[in-house]
C-alpha positions as CSV (number, residue, x, y, z in Angstrom):
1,X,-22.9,25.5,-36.6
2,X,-19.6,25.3,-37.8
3,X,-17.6,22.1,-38.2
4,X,-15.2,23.0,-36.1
5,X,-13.5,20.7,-33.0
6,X,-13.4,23.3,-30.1
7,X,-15.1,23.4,-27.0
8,X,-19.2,24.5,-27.8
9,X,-20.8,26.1,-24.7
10,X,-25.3,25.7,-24.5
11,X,-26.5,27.9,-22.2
12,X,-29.9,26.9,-21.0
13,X,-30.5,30.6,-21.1
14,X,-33.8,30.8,-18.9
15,X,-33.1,28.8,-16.4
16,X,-30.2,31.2,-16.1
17,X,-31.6,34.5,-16.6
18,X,-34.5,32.7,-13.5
19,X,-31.4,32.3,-11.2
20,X,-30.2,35.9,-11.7
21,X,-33.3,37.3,-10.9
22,X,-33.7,35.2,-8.0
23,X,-30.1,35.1,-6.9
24,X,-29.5,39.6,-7.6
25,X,-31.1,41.6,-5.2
26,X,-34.4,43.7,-7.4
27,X,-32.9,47.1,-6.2
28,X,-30.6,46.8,-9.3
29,X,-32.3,48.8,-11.7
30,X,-32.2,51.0,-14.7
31,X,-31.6,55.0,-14.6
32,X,-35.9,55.1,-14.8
33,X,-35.9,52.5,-12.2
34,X,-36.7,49.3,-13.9
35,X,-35.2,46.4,-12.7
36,X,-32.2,45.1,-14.7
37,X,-30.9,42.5,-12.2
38,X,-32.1,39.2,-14.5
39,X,-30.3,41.4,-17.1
40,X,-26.9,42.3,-15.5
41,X,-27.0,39.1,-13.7
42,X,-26.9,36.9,-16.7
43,X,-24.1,39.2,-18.3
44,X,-22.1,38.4,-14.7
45,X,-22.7,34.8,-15.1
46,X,-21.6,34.8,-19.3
47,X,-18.7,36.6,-18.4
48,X,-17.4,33.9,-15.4
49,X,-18.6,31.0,-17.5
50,X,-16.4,32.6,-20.6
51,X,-13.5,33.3,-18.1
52,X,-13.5,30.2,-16.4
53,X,-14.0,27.8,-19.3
54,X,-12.7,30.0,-22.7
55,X,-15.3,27.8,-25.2
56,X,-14.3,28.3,-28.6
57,X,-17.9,29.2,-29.8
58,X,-21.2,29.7,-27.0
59,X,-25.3,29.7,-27.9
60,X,-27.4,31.0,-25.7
61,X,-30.8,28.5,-26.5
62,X,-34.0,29.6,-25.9
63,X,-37.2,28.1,-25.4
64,X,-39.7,29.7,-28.4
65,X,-42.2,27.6,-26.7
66,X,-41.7,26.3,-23.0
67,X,-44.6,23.6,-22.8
68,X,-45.1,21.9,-26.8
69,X,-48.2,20.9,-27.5
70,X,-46.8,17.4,-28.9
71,X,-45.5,16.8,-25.1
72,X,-48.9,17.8,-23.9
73,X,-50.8,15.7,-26.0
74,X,-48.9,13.1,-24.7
75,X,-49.2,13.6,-21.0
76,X,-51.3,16.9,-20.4
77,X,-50.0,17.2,-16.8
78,X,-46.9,18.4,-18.1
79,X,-45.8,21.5,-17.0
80,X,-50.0,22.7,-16.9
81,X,-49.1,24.0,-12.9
82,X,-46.7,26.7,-14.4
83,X,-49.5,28.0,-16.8
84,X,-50.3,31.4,-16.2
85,X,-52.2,31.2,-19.6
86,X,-53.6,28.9,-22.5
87,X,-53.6,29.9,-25.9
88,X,-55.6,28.1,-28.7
89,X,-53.2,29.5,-31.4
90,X,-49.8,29.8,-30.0
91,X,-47.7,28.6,-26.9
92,X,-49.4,28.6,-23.9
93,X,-48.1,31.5,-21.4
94,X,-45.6,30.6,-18.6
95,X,-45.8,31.9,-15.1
96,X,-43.4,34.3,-14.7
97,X,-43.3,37.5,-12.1
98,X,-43.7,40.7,-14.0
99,X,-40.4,42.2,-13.2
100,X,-38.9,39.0,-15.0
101,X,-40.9,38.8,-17.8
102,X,-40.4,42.7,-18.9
103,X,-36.4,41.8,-18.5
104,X,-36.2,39.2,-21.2
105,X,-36.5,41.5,-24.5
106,X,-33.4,43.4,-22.9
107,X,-32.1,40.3,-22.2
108,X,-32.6,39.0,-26.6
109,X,-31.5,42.3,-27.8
110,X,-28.3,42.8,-25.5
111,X,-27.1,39.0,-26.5
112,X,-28.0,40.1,-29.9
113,X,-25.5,43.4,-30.2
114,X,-22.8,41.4,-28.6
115,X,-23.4,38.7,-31.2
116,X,-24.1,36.2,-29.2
117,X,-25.6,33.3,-31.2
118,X,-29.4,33.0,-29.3
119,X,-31.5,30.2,-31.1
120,X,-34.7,29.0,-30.5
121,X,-37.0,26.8,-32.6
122,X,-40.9,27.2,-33.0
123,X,-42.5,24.1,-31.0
124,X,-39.1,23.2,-29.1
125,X,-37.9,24.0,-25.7
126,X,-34.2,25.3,-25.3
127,X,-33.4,21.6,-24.1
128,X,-34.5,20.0,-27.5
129,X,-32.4,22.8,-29.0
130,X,-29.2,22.3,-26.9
131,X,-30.1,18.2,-27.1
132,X,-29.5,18.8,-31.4
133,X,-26.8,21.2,-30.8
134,X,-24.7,19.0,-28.8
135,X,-26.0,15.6,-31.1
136,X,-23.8,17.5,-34.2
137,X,-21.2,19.0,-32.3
138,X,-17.9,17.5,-33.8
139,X,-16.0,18.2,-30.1
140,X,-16.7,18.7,-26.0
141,X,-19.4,20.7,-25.3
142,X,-20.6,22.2,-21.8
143,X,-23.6,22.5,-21.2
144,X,-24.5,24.9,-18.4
145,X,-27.9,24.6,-16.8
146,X,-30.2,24.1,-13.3
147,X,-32.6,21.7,-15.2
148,X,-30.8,18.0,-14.4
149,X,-33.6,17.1,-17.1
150,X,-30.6,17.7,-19.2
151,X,-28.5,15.0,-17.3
152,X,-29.7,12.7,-19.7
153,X,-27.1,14.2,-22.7
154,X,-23.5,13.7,-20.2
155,X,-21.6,11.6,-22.5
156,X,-17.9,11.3,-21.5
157,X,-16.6,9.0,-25.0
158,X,-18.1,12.6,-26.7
159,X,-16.7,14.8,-23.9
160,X,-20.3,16.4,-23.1
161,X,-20.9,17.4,-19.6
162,X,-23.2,19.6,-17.8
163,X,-21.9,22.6,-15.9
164,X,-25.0,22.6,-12.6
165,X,-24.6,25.8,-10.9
166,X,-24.6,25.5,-7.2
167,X,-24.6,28.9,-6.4
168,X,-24.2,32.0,-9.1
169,X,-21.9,30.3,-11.5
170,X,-19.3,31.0,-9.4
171,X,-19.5,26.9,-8.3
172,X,-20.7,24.7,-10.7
173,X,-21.5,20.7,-10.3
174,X,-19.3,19.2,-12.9
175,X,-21.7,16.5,-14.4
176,X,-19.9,13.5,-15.9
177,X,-20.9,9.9,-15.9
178,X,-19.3,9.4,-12.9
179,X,-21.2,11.4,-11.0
180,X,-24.2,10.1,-12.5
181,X,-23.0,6.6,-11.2
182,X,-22.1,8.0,-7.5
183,X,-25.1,9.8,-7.3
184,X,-28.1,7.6,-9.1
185,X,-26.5,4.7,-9.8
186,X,-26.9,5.6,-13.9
187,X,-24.8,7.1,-16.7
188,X,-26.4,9.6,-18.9
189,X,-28.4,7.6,-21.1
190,X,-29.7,5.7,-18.4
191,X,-30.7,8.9,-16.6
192,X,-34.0,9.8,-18.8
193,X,-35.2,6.5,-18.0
194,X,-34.8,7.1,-14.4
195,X,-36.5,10.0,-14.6
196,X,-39.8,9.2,-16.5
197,X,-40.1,6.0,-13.6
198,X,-39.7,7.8,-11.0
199,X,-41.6,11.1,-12.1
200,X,-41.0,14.6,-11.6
201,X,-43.7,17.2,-9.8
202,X,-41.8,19.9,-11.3
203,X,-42.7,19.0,-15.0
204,X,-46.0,17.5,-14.0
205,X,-44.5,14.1,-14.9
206,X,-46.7,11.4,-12.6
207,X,-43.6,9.0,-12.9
208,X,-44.7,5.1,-11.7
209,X,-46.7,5.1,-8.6
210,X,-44.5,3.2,-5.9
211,X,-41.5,3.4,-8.3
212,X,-38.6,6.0,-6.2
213,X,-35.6,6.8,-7.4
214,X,-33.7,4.7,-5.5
215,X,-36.1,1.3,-6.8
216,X,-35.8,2.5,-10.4
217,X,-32.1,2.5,-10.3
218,X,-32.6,-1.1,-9.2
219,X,-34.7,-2.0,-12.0
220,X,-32.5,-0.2,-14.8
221,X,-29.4,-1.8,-12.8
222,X,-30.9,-5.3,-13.0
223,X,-32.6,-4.8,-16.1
224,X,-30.2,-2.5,-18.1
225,X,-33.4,0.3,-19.3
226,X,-36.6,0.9,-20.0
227,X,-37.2,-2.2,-22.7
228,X,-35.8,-4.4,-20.1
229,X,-37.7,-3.5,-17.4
230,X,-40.7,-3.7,-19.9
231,X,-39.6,-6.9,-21.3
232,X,-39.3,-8.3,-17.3
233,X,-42.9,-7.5,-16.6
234,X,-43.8,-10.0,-19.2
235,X,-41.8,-12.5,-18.2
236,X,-42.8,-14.4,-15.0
237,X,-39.5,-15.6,-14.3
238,X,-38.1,-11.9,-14.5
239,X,-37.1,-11.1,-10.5
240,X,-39.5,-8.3,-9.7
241,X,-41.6,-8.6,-6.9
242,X,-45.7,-8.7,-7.3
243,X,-46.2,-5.2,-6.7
244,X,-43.8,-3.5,-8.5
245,X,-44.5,-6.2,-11.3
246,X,-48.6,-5.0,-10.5
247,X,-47.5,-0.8,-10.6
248,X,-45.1,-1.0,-13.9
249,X,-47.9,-3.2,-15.7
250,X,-50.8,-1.0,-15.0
251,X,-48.3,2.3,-15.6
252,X,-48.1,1.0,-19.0
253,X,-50.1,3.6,-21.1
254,X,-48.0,6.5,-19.3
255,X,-44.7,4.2,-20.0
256,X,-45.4,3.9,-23.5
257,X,-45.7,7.4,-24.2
258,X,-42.7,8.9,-21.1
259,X,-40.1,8.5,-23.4
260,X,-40.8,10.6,-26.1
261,X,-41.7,13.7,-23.5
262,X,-39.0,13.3,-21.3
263,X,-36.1,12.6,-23.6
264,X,-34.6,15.8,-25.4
265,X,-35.3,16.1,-28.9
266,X,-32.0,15.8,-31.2
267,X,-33.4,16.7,-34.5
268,X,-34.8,19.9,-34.3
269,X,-34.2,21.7,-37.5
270,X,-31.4,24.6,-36.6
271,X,-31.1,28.0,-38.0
272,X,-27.9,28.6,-39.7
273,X,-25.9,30.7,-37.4
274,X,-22.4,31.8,-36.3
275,X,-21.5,30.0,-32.7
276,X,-17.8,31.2,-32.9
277,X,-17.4,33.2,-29.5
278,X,-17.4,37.0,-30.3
279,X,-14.3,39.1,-29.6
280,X,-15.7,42.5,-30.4
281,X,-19.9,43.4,-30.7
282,X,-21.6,42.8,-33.8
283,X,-23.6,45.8,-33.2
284,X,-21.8,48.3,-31.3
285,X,-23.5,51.4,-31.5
286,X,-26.9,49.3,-30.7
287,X,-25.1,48.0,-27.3
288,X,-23.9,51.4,-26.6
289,X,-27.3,52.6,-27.1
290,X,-28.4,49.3,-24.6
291,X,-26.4,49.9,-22.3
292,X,-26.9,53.3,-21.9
293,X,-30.8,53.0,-21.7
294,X,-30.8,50.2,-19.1
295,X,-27.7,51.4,-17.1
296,X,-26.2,47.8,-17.6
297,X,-22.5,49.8,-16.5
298,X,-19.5,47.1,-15.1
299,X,-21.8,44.2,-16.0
300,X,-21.3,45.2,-19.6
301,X,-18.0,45.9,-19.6
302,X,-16.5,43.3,-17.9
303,X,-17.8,41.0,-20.5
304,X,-16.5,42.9,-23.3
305,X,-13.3,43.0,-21.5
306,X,-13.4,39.1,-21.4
307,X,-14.5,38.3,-24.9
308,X,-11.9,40.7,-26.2
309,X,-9.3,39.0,-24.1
C-alpha cells in the first residue's frame, strides 16, 4: 500500500459477492446459461460504492481461508456449522450453493483485468486482511461489509468507518462510534468485547451463558472491558451480582482464549500491491475477452464508465 493520505476503500468481498447472489434474481446468466448474477451484481455494487464515495485507492480482500485453523484450535465451534468439508492439508471447505461457488473464479479474474487490487493471505480471513489494511492506512478508510464482526475497527480520531449495506449498496448504515454508542452502548474497541460475552451462533462463538447483549454492555459500561470485568470477578467488592459473578467465573477458559478469535488480526503480512483506484483496465483485451464469454454487458460498462470518470 502506498503511503498516500486519501480515502482507502476494503471491500469485504464475499460477503458482498453472497448478497449479490442472494439479492439478483439467478435468471441473470451467461450467453451458455450460467448464472452470472453474484458476478454482475458485485460489479453493480463496486460501481455505486465508487460513484457514491470516489475513494482514492479500493481492495477487494479475500478470505484465502474462511475458518483458520489457529481460530479453531482455540474454540472448535467456530464456524464448524458452515462446513461443507474438512481438509487435513488445507482449509476446510465452506458451504456454498453450487451456482455461487462456480461464480467466484469469474468474479478473481474480472477484478483482476480491471486491476483491481484483490489480496488475500494464506491462513487469514478477508477481516484480518482489511483489519492490517486499515491498521497502516495513513488516512479515512471505508470499510464496506454485512459482517458487524468488523464493527470492532470504527475508529472516528483515524476516520475509519464501516459502510453496512441495508439493502444492495444502494443504502448503506454509516457505522461511526456514535452509532456504536446509540445502538450498543460501545465504541469500536469496545465492540469485540461485547461480542465474544455475548456470543454469536453465526460464528459458532458460545459467548457467556446468561451474559446478553444488553448485560454485557452493562458490564463493559461499569467495568470499562474485558480486563475489568475479569479483574471484577476477583474482587468481592466488585458490583456484580452472584450469578453473573458464578457464569463469567466458570466461562473463564473460553474468556481466556475469545479474544484472540474474535478480534481481527492487524499484522498479517501484505503482498505488495497497487491500491490506487484504476482509471482504465490493466488488462484490457483479457476483460474484453471476460466480458464477452460471460455476457457481463451494462454491468461492465458502467463501471468502466465510472472509474474512467
Amino acid at each position: 500500500m502506498r503511503g498516500v493520505t486519501g480515502r482507502l476503500m476494503l471491500l469485504d468481498t464475499a460477503s458482498l459477492y453472497f448478497r449479490a447472489h442472494f439479492g439478483v434474481p439467478d435468471s441473470v446468466r451467461a450467453p451458455d446459461g450460467t448464472p452470472v448474477n453474484a458476478v454482475r451484481g458485485l460489479l453493480d455494487f463496486i460501481d455505486r460504492l465508487v460513484k457514491d464515495h470516489r475513494p482514492d485507492e479500493l481492495v477487494a480482500c479475500m478470505d484465502a481461508d474462511w475458518r483458520p485453523r489457529w481460530r479453531v484450535d482455540l474454540i472448535p465451534s467456530y464456524k464448524a456449522h458452515r462446513v461443507a468439508e474438512e481438509h487435513e492439508a488445507g482449509p476446510d471447505e465452506e458451504e456454498v450453493p453450487d451456482t455461487l461457488s462456480a461464480q467466484v473464479p469469474v468474479i478473481e479474474a474480472v477484478l483482476d483485468a480491471l486491476g483491481i487490487a484483490r489480496v488475500g493471505v494464506a491462513g487469514y480471513e478477508a477481516d484480518d486482511v482489511i483489519g492490517t489494511f486499515t491498521a497502516r492506512a495513513k488516512g479515512p478508510v471505508d470499510i464496506v461489509t454485512g459482517d458487524r464482526d468488523l464493527y470492532q475497527l470504527v475508529d472516528d480520531a483515524r476516520g475509519v468507518r464501516v459502510l453496512y449495506p441495508l439493502k444492495g449498496v444502494g443504502t448503506l448504515q454509516t457505522t461511526d462510534e456514535a452509532w456504536l454508542r446509540e445502538k450498543y452502548g460501545v465504541d469500536g474497541r469496545g465492540y469485540a468485547d461485547l461480542a465474544l460475552l455475548r456470543g454469536d451462533p453465526s460464528d459458532g462463538l458460545p459467548g457467556v451463558p446468561g451474559i446478553g447483549e444488553k448485560t454485557a454492555a452493562k458490564l463493559l459500561a461499569e467495568f470499562g472491558d474485558l480486563a475489568g470485568i475479569l479483574a471484577a470477578v476477583d474482587d468481592p467488592e466488585a458490583r456484580l451480582t452472584p450469578a453473573q459473578r458464578k457464569r463469567l467465573d466458570e466461562a473463564g477458559p473460553y474468556l481466556a482464549v475469545a479474544p484472540k478469535v474474535v478480534r481481527v488480526a492487524d499484522d498479517v503480512p501484505l503482498p505488495a500491491v497497487s491500491t490506487e483506484l484504476p482509471r482504465a483496465p490493466r488488462e484490457p483485451a483479457v476483460l474484453e475477452g471476460l466480458a464477452e464469454r460471460w455476457g457481463l454487458g451494462g454491468s461492465l460498462q458502467r463501471l468502466l464508465t465510472t472509474l474512467g470518470a
